[in-house]
C-alpha positions in Angstrom: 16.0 -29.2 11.0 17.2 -28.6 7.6 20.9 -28.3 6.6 21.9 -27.0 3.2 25.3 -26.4 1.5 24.9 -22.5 0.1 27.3 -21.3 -1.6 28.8 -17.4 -1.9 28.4 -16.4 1.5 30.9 -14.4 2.4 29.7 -12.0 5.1 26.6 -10.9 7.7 25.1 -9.2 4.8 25.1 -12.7 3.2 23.3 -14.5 6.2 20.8 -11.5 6.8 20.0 -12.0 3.0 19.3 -15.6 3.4 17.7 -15.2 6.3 15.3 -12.3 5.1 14.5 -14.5 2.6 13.3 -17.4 4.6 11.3 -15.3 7.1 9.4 -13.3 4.3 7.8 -16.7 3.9 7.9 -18.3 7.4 8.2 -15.3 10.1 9.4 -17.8 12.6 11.5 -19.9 11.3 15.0 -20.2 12.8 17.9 -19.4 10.7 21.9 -20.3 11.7 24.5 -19.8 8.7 28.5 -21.1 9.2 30.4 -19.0 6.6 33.4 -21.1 7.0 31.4 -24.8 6.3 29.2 -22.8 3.7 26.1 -24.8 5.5 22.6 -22.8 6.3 20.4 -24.5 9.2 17.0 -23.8 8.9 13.9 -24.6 11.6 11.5 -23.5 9.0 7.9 -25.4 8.2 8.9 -25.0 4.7 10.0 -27.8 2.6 13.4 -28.5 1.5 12.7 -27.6 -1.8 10.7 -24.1 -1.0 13.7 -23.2 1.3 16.2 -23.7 -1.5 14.5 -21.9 -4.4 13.9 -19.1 -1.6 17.6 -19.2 -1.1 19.0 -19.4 -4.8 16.5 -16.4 -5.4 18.2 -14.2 -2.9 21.0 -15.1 -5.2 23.3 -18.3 -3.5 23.4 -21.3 -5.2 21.9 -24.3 -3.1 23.7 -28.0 -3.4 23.1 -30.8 -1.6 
């Protein structure tokens, strides 16, 4: 499992964003956000890397 600190996520549309995002490149990965910790947890086969440009392209900055 990956965990990543995202950053701007404010709402659902937020997660589904992310989350759209992931699955548009791995269809079954798993996707849990925490708006409050501003931490994503992925069960994805991508890399930590892939997952975080996928993520900063949809437009939240990834730290770790």
């Amino acid at each position: 499992m990956l965990s990543l600190k995202v950053s701007g996520m404010t709402c659902g549309g937020c997660i589904n964003a992310i989350t759209r995002a992931i699955q548009a490149q791995d269809p079954q990965a798993q996707v849990q956000a925490d708006l409050a910790s501003q931490t994503v947890n992925l069960e994805t086969s991508l890399s930590m890397a892939q997952s975080s440009e996928l993520i900063t392209e949809a437009g939240f900055p990834v730290s770790q």
